[in-house]
Each structure stands twice: as structure tokens, then as C-alpha cells.
KEKE-884126 format. One record per atom (N, C-alpha, C): atom name; residue in one letter; x, y, z; chain. Coordinates in steps of 0.1 Angstrom, whole numbers, plus 5000, padded with zeros to 4 digits. Layout:
residues N
+------+------+------+------+------+-----+
! atom ! type !   px !   py !   pz ! mol !
+------+------+------+------+------+-----+
!   CA !    A !    X !    Y !    Z !   A !
...
+------+------+------+------+------+-----+
end
This chain:
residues 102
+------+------+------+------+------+-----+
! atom ! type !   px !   py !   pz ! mol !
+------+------+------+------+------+-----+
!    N !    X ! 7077 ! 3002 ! 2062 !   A !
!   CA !    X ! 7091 ! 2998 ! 2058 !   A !
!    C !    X ! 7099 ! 3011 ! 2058 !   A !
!    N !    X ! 7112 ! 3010 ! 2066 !   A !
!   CA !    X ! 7120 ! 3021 ! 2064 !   A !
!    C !    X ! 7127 ! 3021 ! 2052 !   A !
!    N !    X ! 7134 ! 3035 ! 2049 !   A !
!   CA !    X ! 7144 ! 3037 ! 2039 !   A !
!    C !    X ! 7159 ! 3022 ! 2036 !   A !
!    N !    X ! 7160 ! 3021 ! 2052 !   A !
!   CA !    X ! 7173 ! 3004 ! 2050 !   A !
!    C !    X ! 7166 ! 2993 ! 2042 !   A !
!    N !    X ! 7155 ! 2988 ! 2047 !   A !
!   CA !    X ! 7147 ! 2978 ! 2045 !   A !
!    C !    X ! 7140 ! 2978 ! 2028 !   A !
!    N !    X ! 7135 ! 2990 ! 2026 !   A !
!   CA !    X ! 7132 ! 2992 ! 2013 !   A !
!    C !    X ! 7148 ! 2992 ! 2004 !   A !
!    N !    X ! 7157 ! 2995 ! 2009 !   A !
!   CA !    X ! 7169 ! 2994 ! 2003 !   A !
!    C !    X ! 7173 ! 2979 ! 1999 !   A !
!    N !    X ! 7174 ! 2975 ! 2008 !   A !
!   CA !    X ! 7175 ! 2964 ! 2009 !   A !
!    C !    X ! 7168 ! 2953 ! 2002 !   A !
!    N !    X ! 7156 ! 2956 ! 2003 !   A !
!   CA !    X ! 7145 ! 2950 ! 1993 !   A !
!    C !    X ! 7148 ! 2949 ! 1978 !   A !
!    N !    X ! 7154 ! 2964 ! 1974 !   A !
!   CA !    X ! 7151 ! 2966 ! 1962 !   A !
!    C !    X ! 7165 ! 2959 ! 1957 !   A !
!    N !    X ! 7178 ! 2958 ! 1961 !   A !
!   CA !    X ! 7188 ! 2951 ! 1961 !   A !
!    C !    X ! 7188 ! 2939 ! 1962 !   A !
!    N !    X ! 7181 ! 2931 ! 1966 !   A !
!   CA !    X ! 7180 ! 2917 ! 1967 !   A !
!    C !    X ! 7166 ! 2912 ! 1953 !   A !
!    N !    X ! 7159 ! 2922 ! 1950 !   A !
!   CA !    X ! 7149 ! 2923 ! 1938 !   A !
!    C !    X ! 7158 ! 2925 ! 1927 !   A !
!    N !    X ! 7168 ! 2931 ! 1928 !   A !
!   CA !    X ! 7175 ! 2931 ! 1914 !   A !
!    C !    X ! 7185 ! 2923 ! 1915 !   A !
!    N !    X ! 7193 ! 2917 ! 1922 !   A !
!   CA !    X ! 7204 ! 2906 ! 1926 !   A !
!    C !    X ! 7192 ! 2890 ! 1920 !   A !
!    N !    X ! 7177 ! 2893 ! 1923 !   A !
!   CA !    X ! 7172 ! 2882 ! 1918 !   A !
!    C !    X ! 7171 ! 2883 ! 1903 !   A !
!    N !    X ! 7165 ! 2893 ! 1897 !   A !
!   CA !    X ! 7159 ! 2896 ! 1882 !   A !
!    C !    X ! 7177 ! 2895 ! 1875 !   A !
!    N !    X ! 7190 ! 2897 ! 1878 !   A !
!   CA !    X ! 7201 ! 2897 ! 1876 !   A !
!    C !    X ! 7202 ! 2881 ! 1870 !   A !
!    N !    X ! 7198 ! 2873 ! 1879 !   A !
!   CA !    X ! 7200 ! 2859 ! 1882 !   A !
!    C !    X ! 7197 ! 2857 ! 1869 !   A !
!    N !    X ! 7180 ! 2857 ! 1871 !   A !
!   CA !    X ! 7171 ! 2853 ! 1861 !   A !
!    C !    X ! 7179 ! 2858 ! 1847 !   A !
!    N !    X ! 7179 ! 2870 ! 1840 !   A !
!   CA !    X ! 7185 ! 2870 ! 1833 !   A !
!    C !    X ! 7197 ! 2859 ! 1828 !   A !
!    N !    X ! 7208 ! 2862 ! 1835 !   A !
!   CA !    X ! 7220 ! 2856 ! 1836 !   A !
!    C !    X ! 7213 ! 2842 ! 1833 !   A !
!    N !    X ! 7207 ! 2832 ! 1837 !   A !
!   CA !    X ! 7198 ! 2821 ! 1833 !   A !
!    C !    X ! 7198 ! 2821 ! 1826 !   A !
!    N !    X ! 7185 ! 2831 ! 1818 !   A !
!   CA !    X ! 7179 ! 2828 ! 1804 !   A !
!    C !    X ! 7193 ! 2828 ! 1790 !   A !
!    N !    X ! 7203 ! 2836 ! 1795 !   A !
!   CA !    X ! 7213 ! 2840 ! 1787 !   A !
!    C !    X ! 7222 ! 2826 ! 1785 !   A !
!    N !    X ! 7220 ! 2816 ! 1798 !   A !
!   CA !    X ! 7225 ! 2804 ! 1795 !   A !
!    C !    X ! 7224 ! 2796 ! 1788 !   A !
!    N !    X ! 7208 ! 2793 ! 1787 !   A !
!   CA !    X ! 7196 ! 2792 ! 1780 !   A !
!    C !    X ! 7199 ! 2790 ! 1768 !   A !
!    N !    X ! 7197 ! 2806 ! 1759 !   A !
!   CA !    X ! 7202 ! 2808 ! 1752 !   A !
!    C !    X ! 7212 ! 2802 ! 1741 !   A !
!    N !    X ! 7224 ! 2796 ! 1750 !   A !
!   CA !    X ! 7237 ! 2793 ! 1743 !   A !
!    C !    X ! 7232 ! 2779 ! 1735 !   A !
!    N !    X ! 7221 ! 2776 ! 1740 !   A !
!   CA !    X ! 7218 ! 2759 ! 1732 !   A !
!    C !    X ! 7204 ! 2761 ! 1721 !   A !
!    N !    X ! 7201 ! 2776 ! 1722 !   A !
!   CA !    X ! 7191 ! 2780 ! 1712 !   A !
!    C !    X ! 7191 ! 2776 ! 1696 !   A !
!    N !    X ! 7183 ! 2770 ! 1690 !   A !
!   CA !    X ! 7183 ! 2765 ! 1679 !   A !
!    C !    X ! 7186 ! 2779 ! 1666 !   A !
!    N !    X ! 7182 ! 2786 ! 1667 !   A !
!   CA !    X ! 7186 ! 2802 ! 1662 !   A !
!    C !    X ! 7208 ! 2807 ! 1666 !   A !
!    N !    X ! 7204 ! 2806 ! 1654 !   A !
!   CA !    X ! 7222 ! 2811 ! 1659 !   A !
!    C !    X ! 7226 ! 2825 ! 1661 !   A !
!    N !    X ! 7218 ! 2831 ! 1657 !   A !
!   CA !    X ! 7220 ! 2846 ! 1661 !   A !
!    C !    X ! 7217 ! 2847 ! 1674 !   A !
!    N !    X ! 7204 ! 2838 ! 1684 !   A !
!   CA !    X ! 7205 ! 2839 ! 1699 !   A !
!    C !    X ! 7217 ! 2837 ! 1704 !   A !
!    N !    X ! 7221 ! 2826 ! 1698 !   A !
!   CA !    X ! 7234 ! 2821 ! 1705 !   A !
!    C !    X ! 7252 ! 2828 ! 1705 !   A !
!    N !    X ! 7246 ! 2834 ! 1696 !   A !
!   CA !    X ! 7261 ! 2849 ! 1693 !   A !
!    C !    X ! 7256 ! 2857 ! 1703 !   A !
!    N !    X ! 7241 ! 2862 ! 1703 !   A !
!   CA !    X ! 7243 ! 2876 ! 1711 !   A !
!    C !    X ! 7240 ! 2868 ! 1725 !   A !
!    N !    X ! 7240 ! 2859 ! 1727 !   A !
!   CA !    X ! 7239 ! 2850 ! 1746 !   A !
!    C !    X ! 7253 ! 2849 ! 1748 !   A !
!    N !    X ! 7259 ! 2844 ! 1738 !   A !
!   CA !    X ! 7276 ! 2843 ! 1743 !   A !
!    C !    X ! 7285 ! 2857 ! 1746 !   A !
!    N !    X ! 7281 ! 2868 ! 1736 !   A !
!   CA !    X ! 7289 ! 2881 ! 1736 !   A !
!    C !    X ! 7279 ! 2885 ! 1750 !   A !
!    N !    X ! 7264 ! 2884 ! 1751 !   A !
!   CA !    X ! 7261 ! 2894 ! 1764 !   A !
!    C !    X ! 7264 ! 2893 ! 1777 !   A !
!    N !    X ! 7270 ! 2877 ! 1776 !   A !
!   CA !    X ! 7272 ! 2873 ! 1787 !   A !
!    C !    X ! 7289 ! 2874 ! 1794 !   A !
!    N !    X ! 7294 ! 2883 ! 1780 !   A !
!   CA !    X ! 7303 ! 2885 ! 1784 !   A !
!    C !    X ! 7305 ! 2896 ! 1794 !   A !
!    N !    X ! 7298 ! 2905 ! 1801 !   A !
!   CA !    X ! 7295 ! 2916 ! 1805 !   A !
!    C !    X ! 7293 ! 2911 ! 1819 !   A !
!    N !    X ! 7285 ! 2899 ! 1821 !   A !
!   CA !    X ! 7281 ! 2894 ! 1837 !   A !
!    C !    X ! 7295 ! 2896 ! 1844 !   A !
!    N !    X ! 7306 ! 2887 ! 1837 !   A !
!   CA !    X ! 7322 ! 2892 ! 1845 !   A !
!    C !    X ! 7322 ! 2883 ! 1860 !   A !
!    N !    X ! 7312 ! 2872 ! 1857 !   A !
!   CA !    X ! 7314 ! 2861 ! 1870 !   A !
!    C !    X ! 7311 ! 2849 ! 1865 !   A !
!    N !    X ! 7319 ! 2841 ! 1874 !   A !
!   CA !    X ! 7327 ! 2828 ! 1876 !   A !
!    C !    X ! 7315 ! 2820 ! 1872 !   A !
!    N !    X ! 7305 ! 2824 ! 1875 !   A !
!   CA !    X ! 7295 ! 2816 ! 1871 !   A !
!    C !    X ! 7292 ! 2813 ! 1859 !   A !
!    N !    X ! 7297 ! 2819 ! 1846 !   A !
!   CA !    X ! 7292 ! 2820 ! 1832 !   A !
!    C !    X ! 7305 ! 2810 ! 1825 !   A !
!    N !    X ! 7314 ! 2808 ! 1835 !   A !
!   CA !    X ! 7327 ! 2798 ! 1825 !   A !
!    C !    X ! 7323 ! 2786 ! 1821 !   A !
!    N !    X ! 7317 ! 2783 ! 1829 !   A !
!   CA !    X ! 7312 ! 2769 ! 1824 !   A !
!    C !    X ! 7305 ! 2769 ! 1808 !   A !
!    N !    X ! 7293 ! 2773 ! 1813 !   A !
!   CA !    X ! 7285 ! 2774 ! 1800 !   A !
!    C !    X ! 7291 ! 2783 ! 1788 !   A !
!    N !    X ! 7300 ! 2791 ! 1794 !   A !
!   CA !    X ! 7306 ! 2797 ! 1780 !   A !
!    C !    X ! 7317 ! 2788 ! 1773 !   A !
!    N !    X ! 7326 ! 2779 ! 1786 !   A !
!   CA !    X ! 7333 ! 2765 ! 1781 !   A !
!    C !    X ! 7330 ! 2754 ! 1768 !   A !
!    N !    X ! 7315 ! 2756 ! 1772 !   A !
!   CA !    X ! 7309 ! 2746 ! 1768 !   A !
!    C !    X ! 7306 ! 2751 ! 1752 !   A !
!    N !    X ! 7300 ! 2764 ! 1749 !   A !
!   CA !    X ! 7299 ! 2770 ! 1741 !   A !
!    C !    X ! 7311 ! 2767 ! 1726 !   A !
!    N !    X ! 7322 ! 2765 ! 1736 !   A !
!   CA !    X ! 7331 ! 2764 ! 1725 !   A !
!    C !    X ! 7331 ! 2752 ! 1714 !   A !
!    N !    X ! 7326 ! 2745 ! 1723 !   A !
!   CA !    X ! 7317 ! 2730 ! 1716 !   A !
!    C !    X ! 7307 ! 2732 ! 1704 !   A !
!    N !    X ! 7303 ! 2744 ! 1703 !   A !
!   CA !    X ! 7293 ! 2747 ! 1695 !   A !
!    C !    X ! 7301 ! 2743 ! 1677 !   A !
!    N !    X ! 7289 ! 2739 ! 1668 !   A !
!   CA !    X ! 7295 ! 2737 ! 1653 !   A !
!    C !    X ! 7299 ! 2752 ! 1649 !   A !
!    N !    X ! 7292 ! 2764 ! 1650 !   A !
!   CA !    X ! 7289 ! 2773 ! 1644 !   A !
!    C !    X ! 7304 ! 2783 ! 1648 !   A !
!    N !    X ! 7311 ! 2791 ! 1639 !   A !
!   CA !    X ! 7324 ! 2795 ! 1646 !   A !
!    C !    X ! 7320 ! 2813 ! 1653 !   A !
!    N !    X ! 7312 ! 2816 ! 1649 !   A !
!   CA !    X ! 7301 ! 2831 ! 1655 !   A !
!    C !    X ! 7303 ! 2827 ! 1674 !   A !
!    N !    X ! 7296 ! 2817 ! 1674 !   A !
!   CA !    X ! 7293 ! 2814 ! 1690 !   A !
!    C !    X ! 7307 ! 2812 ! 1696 !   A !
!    N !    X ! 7316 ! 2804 ! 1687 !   A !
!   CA !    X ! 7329 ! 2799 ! 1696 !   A !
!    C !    X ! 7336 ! 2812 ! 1698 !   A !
!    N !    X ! 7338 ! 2822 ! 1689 !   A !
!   CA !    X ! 7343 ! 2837 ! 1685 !   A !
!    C !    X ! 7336 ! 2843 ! 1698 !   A !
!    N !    X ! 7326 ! 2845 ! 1699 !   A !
!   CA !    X ! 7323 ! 2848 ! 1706 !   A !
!    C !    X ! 7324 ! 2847 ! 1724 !   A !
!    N !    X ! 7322 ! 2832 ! 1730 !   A !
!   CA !    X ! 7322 ! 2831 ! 1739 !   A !
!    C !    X ! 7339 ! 2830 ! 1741 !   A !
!    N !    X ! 7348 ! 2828 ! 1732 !   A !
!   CA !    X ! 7361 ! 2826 ! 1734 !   A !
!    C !    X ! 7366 ! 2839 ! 1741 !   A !
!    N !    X ! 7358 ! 2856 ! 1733 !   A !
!   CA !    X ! 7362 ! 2868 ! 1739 !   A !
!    C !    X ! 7357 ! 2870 ! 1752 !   A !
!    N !    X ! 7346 ! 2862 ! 1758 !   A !
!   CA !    X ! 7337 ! 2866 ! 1768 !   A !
!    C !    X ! 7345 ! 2856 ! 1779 !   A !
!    N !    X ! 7352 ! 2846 ! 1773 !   A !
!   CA !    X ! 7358 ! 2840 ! 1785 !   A !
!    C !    X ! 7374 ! 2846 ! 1789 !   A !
!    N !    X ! 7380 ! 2852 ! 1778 !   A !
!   CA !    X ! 7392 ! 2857 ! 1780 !   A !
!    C !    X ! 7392 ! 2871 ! 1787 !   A !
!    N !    X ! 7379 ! 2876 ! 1783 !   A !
!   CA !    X ! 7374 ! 2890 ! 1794 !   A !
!    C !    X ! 7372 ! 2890 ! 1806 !   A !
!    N !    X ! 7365 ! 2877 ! 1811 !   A !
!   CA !    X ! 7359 ! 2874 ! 1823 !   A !
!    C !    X ! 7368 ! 2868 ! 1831 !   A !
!    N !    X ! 7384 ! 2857 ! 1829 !   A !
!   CA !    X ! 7393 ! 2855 ! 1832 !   A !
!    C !    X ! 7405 ! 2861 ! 1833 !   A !
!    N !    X ! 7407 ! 2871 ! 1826 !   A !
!   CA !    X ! 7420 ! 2877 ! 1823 !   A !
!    C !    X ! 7430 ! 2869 ! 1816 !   A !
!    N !    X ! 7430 ! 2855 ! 1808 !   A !
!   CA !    X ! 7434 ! 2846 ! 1806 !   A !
!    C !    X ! 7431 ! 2841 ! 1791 !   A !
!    N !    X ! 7446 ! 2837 ! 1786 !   A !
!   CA !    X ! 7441 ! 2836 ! 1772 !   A !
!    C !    X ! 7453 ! 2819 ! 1767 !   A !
!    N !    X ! 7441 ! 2809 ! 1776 !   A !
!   CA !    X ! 7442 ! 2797 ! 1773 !   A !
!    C !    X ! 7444 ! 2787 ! 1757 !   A !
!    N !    X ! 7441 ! 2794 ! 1750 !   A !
!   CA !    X ! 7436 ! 2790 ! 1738 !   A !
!    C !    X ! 7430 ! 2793 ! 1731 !   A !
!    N !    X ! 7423 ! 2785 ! 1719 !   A !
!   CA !    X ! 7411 ! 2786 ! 1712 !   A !
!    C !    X ! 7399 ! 2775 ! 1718 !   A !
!    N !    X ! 7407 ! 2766 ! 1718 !   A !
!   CA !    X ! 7398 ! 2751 ! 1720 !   A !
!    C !    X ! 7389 ! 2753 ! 1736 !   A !
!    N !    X ! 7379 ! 2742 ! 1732 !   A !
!   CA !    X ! 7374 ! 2734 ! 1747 !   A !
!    C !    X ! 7383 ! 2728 ! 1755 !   A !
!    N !    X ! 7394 ! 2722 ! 1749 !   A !
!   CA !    X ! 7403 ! 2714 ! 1755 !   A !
!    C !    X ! 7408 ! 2722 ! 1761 !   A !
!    N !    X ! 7417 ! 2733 ! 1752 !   A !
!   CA !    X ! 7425 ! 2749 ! 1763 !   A !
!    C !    X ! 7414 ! 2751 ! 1776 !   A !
!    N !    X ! 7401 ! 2750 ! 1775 !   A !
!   CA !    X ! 7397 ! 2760 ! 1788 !   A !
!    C !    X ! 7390 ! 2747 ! 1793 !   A !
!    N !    X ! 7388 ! 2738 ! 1790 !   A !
!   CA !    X ! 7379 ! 2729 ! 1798 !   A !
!    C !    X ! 7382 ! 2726 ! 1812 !   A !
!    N !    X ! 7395 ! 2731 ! 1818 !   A !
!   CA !    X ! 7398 ! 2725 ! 1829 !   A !
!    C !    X ! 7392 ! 2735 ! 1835 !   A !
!    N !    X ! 7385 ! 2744 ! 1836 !   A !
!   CA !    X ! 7379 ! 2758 ! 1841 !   A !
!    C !    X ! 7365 ! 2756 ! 1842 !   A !
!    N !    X ! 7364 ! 2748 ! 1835 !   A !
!   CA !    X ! 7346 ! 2742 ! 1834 !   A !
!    C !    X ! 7346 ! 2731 ! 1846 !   A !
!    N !    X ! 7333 ! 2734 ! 1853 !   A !
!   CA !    X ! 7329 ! 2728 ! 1859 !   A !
!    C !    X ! 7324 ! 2711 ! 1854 !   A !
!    N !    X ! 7320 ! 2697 ! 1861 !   A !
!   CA !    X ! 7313 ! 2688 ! 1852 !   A !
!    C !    X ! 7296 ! 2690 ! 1855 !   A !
!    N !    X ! 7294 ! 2703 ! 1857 !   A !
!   CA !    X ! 7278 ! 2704 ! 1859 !   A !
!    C !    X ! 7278 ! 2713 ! 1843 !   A !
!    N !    X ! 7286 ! 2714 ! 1838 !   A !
!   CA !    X ! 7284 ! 2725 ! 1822 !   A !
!    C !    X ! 7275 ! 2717 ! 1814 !   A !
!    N !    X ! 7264 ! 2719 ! 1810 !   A !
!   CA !    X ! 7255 ! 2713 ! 1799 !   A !
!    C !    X ! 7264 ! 2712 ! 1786 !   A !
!    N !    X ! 7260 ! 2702 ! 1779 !   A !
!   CA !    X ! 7264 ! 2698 ! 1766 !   A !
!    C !    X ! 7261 ! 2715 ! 1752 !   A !
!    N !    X ! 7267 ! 2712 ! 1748 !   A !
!   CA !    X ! 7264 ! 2723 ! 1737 !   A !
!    C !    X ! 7250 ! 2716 ! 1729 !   A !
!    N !    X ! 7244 ! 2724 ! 1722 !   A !
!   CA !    X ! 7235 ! 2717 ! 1710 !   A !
!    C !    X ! 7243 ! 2712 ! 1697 !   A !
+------+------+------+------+------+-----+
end
């Protein structure tokens, strides 16, 4: 394997383990533990793709106000946009594949 190929390799190996992560972090946001679910909404503020609005949408749904605090700053980061507080403010941003909150 050349130097491209091994490049290459190793970029598409971390673009996957990225994923994974980013998954588990979604995961996370319906975790029965509320301390997962604060640091899954705040870590996932950092991903900084379109991919995470949904489930952080959804987030807002949450009873606990840690998680909604949370994912509210991770969605206003990740958007540049400061819709609101509510589900209702950002729902139109959410996809209808966003999982229910717990």
C-alpha cells in the first residue's frame, strides 16, 4: 500500500469511528442518567453538523432543564441562529426522522 492509499485509508477509518461516536452521542440524549444526557447534548455541540439538529431539536423536549440548556447552546452554535428557547422555535429545523425525547 502506498503513502495515498494508506492516507486515504486512515481518513476514511476516522470519518468512520467520527460517525460511530457522533451515534453513540445521539444515543446518549435518551439515556436514563441525566448527567449522560447534559454531557451528550453539550459534546455534541462541537460535531458543528447538520446532522446533530434533529436530535438536539428533539432534546429540547427533554423534562430535565440541564439537557434543554444545553442542547439549546449546541444548536445556537451549530446554526448561527437564535430561534428561541422552545421545540416549537426550532422544530421546523428538525427533521420528521428525529426520535422522540425520553
Amino acid at each position: 500500500m502506498d503513502i495515498t492509499t494508506t492516507s486515504l485509508v486512515e481518513s476514511v477509518e476516522k470519518t468512520e469511528l467520527h460517525r460511530m461516536e457522533v451515534d453513540r452521542l445521539i444515543e446518549e440524549l435518551h439515556h436514563d442518567e441525566l448527567s449522560i444526557r447534559i454531557n451528550a447534548a453539550r459534546s455534541l455541540r462541537w460535531v458543528g453538523s447538520d446532522l446533530v439538529i434533529p436530535p438536539l431539536v428533539g432534546a429540547l423536549r427533554d423534562a430535565e432543564e440541564g439537557v434543554r440548556f444545553q442542547a439549546l447552546r449546541a444548536l445556537r452554535e451549530i446554526t448561527g441562529k437564535d430561534l428561541g428557547e422552545t421545540y416549537e422555535d426550532w422544530a421546523p429545523l428538525a427533521s420528521d426522522s428525529a426520535p422522540p425525547p425520553p
